[in-house]
KOLDO-791869 format. One record per residue (C-alpha): x, y, z; residue in three letters. Coordinates in pm, whole numbers, plus 32768, in hexadecimal, padded with zeros to 4 digits. Example, Ala and Ser with C-alpha at 12.3 -4.5 7.8 and 13.67 -1.06 7.14 Angstrom:
<pts>
84CE7E3E830Cala85577F9682CAser
</pts>
This chain:
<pts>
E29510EF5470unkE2DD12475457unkE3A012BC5332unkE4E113DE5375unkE40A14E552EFunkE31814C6541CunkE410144F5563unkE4F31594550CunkE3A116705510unkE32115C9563EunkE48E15DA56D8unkE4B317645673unkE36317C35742unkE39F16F35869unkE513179C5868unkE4511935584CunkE36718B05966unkE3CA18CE5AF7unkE3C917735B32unkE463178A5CB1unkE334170B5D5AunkE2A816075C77unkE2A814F15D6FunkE1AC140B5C9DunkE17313CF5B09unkE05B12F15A4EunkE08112875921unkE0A7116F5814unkE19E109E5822unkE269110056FBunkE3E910D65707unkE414121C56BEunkE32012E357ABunkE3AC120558BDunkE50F128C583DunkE4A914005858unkE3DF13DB59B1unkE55313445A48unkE630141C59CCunkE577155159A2unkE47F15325AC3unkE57814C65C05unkE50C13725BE1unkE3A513C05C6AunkE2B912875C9EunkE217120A5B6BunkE0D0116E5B67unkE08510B25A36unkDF331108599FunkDE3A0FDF5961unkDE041010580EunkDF510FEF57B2unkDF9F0E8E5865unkDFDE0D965776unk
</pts>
């Protein structure tokens, strides 16, 4: 799990970046990288990377 320090760093780039044609996002499947991707993305599609399946 992420701790605040990191999600509001990772949430304060994806908010400077143009994000208006992210259509897909891989990643982990952390609760909060899922969280950003949502809400700061436009709910793109998420595929889950292998490494991270549990």
């Amino acid at each position: 799990m992420l701790d605040r320090k990191w999600i509001g760093t990772i949430n304060d780039y994806v908010q400077s970046c143009d994000t208006s044609l992210v259509q897909i996002v891989v990643m982990g499947l952390s609760k909060s990288l899922n969280h950003t991707a949502l809400n700061d993305l436009g709910h793109p599609l998420i595929i889950a990377r292998r490494f991270h399946l549990i």
